[in-house]
DSSP file (Angstrom, degrees, kcal/mol; ACC not computed):
  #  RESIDUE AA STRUCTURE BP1 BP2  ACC     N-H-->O    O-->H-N    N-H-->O    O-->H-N    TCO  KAPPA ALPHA  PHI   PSI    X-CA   Y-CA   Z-CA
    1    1 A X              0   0    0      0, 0.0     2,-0.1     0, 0.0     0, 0.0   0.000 360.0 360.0 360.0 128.0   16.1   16.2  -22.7
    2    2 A X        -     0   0    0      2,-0.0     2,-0.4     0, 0.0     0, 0.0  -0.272 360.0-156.8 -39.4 126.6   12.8   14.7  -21.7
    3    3 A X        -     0   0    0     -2,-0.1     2,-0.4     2,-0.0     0, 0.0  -0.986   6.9-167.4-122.3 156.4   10.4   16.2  -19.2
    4    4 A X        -     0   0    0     -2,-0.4     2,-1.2     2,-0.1    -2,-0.0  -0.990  15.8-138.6-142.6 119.4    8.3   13.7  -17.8
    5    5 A X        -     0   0    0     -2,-0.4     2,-0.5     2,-0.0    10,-0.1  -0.631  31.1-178.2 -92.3 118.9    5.1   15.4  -15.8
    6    6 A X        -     0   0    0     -2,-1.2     2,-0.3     8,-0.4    11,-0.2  -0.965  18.0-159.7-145.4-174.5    4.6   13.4  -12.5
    7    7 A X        -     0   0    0     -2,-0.5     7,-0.3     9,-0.1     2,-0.2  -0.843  33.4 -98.0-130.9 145.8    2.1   13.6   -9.8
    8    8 A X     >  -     0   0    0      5,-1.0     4,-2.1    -2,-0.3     6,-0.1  -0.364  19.9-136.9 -33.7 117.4    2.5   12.3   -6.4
    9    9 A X  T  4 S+     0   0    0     -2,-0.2    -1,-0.1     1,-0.2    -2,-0.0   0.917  99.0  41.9 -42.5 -42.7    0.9    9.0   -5.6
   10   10 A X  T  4 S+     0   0    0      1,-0.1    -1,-0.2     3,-0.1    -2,-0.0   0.778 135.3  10.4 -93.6 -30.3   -0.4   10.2   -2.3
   11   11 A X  T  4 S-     0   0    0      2,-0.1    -1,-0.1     0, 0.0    -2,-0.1   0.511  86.5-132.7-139.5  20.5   -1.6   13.4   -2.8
   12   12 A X     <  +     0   0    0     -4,-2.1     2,-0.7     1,-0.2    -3,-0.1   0.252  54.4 145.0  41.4  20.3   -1.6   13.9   -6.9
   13   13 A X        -     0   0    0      1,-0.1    -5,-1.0    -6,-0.1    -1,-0.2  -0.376  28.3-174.8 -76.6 113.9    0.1   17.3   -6.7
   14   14 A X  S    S+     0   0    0     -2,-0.7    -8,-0.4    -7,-0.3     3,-0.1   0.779  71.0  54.1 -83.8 -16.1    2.4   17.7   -9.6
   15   15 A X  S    S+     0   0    0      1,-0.1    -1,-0.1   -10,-0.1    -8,-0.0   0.663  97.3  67.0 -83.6 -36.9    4.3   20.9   -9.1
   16   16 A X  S    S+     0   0    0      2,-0.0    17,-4.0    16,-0.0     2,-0.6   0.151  81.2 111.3-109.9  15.7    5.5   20.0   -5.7
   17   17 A X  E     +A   32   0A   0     15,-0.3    15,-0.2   -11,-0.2     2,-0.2  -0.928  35.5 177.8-119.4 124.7    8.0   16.7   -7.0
   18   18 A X  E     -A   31   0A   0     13,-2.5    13,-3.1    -2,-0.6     2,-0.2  -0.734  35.0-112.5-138.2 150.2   11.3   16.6   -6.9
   19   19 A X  E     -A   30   0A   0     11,-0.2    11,-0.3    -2,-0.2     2,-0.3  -0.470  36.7-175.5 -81.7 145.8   14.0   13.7   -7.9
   20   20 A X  E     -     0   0A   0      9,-2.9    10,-0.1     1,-0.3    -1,-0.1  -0.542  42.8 -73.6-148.5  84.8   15.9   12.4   -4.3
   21   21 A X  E     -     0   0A   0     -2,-0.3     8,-1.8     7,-0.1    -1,-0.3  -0.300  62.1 -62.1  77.1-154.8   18.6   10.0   -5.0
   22   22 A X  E     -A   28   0A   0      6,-0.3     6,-0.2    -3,-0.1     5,-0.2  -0.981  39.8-113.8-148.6 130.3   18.6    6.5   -6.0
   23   23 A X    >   -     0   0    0      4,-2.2     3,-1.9    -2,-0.3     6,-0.1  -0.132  45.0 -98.9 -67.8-177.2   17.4    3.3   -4.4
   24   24 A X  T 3  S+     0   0    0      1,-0.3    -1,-0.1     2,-0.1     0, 0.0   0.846 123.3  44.2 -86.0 -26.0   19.9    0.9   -3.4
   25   25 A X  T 3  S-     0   0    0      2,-0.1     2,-0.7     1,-0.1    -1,-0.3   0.210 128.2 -92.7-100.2  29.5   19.3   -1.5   -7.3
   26   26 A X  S <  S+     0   0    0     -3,-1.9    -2,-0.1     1,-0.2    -1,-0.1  -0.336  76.6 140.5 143.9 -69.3   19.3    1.7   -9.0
   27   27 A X        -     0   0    0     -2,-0.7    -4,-2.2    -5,-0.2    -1,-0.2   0.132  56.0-104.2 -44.5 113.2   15.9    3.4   -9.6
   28   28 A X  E     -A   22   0A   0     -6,-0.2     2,-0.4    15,-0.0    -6,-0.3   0.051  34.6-138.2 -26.0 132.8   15.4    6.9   -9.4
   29   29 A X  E     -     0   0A   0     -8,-1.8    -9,-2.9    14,-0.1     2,-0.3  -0.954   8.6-155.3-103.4 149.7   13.6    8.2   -6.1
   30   30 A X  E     -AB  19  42A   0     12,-3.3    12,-1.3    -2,-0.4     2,-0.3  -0.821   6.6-169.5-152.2 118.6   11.0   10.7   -6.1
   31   31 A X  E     -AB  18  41A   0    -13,-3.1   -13,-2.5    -2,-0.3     2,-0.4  -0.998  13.6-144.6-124.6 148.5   10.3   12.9   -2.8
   32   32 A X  E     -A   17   0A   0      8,-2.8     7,-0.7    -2,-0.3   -15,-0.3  -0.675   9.7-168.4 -86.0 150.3    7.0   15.3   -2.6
   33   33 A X        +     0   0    0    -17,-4.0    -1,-0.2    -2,-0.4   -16,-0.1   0.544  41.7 136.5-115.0   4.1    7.6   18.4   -0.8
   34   34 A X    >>  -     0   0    0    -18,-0.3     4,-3.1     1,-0.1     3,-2.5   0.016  63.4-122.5  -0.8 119.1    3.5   19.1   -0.8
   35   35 A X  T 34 S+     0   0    0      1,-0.3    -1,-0.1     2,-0.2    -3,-0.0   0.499 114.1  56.0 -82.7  25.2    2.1   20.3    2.6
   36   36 A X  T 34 S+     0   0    0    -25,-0.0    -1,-0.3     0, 0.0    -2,-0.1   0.651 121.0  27.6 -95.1 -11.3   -0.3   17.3    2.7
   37   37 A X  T <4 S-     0   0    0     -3,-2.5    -2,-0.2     3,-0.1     4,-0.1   0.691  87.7-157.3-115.0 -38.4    2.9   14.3    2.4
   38   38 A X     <  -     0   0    0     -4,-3.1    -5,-0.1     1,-0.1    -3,-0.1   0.998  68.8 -21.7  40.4  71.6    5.2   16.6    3.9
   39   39 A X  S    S+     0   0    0     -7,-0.7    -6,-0.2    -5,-0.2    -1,-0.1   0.867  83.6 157.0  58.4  46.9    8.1   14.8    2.3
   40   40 A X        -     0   0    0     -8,-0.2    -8,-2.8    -6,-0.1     2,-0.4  -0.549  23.8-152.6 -81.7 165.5    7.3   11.6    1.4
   41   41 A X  E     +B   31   0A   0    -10,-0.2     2,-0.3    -2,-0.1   -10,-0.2  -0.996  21.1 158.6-138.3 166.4    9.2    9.7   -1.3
   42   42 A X  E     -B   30   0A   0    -12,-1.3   -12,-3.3    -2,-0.4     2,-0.3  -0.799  27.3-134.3-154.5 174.2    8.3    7.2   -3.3
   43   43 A X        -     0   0    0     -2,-0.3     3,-0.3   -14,-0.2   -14,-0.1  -0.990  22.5-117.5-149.1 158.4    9.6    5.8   -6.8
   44   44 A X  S    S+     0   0    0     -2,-0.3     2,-0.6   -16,-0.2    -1,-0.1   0.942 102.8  19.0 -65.3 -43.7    7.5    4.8  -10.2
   45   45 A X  S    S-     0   0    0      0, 0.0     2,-0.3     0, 0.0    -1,-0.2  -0.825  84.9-163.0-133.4 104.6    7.9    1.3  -11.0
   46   46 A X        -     0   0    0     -2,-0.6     5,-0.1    -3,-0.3    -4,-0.0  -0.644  17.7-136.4 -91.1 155.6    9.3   -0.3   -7.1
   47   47 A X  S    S+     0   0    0     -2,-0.3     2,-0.5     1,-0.1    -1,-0.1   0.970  81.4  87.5 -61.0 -71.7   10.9   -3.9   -7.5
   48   48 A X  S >  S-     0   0    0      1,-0.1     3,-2.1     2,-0.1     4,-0.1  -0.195  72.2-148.2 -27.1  71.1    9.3   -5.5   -4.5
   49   49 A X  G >  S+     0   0    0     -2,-0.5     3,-1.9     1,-0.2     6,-0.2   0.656  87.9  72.2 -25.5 -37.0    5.9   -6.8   -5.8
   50   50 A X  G 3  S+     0   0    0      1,-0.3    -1,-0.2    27,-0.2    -2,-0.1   0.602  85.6  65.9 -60.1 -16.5    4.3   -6.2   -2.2
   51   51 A X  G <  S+     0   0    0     -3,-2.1     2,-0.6    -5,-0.1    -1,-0.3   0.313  76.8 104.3-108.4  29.3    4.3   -2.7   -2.7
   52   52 A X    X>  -     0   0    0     -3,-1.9     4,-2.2     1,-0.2     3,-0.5  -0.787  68.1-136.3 -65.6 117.0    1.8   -2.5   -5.6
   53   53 A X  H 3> S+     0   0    0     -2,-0.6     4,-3.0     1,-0.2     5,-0.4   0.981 102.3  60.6 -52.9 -36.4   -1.7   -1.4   -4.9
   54   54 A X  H 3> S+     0   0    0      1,-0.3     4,-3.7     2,-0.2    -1,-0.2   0.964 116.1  33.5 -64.0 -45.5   -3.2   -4.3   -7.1
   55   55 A X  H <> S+     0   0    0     -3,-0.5     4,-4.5    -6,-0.2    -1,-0.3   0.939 106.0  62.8 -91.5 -20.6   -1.6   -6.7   -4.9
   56   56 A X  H  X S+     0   0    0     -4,-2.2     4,-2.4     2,-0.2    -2,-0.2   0.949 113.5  44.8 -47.4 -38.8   -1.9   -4.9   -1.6
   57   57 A X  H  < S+     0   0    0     -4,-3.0     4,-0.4    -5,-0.3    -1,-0.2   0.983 109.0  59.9 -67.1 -45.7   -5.9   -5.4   -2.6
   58   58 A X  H >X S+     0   0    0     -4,-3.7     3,-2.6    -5,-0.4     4,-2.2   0.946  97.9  53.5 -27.2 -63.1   -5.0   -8.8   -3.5
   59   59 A X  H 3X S+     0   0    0     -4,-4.5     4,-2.8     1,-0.3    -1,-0.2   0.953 113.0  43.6 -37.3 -68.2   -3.8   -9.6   -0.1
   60   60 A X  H 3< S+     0   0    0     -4,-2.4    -1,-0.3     1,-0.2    -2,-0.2   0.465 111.0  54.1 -74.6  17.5   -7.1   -8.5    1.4
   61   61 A X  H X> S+     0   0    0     -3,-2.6     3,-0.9    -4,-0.4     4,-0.9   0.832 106.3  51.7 -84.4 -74.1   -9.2  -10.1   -1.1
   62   62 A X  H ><>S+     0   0    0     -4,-2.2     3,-1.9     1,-0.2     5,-1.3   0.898 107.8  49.9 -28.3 -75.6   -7.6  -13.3   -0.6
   63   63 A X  T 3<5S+     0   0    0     -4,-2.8     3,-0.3    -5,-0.4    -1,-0.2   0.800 108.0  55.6 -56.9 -22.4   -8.0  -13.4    3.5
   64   64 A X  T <45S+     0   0    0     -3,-0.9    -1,-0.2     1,-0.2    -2,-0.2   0.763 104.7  52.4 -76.7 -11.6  -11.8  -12.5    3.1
   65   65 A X  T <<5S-     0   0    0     -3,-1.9    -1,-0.2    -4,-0.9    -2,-0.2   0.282 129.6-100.0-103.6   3.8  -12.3  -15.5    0.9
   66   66 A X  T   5S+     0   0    0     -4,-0.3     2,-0.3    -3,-0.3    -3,-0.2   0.651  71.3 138.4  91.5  16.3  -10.6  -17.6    3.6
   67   67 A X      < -     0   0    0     -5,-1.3    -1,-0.2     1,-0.0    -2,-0.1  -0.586  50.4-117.3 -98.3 166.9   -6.7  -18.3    2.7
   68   68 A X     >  -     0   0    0     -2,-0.3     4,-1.3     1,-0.1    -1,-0.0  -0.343  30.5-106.1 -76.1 163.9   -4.0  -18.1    5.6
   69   69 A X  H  > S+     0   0    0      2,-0.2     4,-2.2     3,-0.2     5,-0.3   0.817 122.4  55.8 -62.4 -46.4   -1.4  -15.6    5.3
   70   70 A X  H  > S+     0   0    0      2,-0.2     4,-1.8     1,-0.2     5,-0.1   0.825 113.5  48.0 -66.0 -10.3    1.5  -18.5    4.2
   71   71 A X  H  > S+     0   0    0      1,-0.1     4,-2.3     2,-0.1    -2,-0.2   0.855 114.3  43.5 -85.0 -22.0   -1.2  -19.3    1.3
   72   72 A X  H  X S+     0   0    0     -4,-1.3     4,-1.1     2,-0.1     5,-0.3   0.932 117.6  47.5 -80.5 -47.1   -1.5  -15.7    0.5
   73   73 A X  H  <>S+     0   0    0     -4,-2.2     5,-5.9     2,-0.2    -2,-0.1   0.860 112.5  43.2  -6.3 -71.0    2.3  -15.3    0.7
   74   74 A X  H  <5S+     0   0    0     -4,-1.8    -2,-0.1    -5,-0.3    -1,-0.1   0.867 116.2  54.0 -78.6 -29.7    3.6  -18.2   -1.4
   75   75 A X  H  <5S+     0   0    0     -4,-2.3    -1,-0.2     1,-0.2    -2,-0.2   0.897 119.8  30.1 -56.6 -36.2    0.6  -17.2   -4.2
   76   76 A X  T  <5S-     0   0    0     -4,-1.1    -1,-0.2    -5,-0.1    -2,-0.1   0.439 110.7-119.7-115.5 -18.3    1.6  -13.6   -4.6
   77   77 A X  T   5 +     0   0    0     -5,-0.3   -27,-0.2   -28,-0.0    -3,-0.2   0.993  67.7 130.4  63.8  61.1    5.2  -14.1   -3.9
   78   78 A X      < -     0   0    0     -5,-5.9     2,-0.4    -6,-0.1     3,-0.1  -0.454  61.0 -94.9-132.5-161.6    5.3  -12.0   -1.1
   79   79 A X     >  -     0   0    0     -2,-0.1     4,-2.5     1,-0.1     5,-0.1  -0.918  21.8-130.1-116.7 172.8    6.6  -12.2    2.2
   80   80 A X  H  > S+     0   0    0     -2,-0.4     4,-1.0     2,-0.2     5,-0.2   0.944 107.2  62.9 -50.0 -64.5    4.5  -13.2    5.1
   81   81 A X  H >> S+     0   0    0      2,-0.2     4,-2.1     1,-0.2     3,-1.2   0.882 106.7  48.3 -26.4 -61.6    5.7  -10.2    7.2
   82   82 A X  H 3> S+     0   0    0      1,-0.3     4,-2.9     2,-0.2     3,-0.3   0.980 106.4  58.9 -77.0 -39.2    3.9   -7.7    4.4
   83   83 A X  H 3X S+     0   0    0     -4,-2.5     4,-2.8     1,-0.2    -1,-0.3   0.800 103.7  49.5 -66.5  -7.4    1.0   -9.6    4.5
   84   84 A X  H <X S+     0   0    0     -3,-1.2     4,-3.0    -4,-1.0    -1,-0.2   0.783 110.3  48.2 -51.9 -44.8    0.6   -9.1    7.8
   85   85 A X  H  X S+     0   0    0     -4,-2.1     4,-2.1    -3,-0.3    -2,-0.2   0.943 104.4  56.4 -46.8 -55.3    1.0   -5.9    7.6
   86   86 A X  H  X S+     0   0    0     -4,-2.9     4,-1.3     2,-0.2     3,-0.2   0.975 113.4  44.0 -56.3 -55.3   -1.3   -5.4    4.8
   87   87 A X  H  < S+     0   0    0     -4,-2.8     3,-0.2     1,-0.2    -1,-0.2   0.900 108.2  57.3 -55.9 -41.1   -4.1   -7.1    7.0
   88   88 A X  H >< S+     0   0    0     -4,-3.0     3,-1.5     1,-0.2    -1,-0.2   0.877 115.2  42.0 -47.1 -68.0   -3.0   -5.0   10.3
   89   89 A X  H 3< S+     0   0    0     -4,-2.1    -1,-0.2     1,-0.4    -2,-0.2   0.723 114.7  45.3 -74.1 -38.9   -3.7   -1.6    7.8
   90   90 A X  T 3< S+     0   0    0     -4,-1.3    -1,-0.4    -3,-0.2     2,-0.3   0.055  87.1 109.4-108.9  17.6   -6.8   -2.5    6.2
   91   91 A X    <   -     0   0    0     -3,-1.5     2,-0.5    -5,-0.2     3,-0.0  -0.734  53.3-166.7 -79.8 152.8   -8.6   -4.0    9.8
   92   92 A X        -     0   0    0     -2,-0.3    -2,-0.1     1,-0.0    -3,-0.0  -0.923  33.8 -63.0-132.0 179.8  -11.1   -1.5   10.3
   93   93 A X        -     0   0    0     -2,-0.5     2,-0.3     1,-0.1    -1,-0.0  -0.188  62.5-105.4 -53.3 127.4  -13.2   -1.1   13.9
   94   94 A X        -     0   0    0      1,-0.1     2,-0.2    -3,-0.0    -1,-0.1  -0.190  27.4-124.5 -77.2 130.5  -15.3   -4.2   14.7
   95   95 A X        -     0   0    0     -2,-0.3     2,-0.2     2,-0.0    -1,-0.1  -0.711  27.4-147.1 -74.1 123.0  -19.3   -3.8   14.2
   96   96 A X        -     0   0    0     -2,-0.2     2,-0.3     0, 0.0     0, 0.0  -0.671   5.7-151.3 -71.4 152.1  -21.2   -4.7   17.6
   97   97 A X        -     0   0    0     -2,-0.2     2,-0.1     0, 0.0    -2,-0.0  -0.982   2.9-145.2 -98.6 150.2  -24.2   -6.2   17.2
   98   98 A X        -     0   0    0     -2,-0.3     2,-0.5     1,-0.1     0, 0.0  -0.561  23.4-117.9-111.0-179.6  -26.5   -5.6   19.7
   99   99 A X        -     0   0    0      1,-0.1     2,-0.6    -2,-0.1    -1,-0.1  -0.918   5.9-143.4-135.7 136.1  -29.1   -8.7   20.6
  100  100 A X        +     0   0    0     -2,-0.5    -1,-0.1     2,-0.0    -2,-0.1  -0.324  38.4 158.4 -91.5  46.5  -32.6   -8.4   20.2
  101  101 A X        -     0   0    0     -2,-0.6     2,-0.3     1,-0.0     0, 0.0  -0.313  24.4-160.1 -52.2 155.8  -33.6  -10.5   23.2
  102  102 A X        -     0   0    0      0, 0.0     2,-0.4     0, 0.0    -2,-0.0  -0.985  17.7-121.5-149.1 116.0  -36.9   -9.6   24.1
  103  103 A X              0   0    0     -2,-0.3     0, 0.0     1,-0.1     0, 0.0  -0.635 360.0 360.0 -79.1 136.9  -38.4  -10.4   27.9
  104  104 A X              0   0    0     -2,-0.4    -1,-0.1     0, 0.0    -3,-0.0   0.529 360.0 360.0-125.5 360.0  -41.4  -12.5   27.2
C-alpha cells in the first residue's frame, strides 16, 4: 500500500488530514481536522473547472480587462452564477478619493 503525504489546501497542515467519503462521481474526499479549517473538506483533482485557483484568478483577470460575466462564463466554461461569485469574493472596499478643490 501507498502512502501518499498530503497537506491541506487551506492551511498546509499535513498531520491533521483525514480521508471522508466519496464525492457523488467518485473521487475521494479529504476533510482537515486542523484548528485553523476546523473541518473543512476538500478533494485533489475536483471535476468542476470553476473551482481551480488558476481559473478563479482567471475570472478576475478577465473582468478588470473589461469582459462581462456571460463572456467570462462561455470562455472558461463556467457557469455565470460562479463567476459571480468569484467577483462578489475578490471585491475589496472602494478607495475614496478626496478632491483637492482649493478656495481661490
Amino acid at each position: 500500500m501507498a502512502l501518499i503525504s498530503l497537506a491541506c489546501p487551506h492551511c498546509q497542515s499535513d498531520k491533521a488530514v483525514v480521508k471522508n467519503g466519496k464525492s457523488a462521481e467518485g473521487k475521494q474526499r479529504f476533510r482537515c481536522r486542523g484548528d485553523v479549517c476546523q473541518g473543512r473538506t476538500f478533494m485533489l483533482n475536483p471535476s468542476y473547472p470553476g473551482r481551480l485557483p488558476a481559473i478563479k484568478q482567471q475570472i478576475v483577470d478577465m473582468s478588470l480587462n473589461g469582459s462581462g460575466v456571460r463572456d467570462i462564463s462561455r470562455v472558461l466554461h463556467v457557469s455565470t452564477r460562479t463567476v459571480i461569485g468569484e467577483l462578489k469574493k475578490s471585491r475589496t472596499a472602494p478607495v475614496r478619493q478626496q478632491s483637492s478643490l482649493t478656495a481661490g
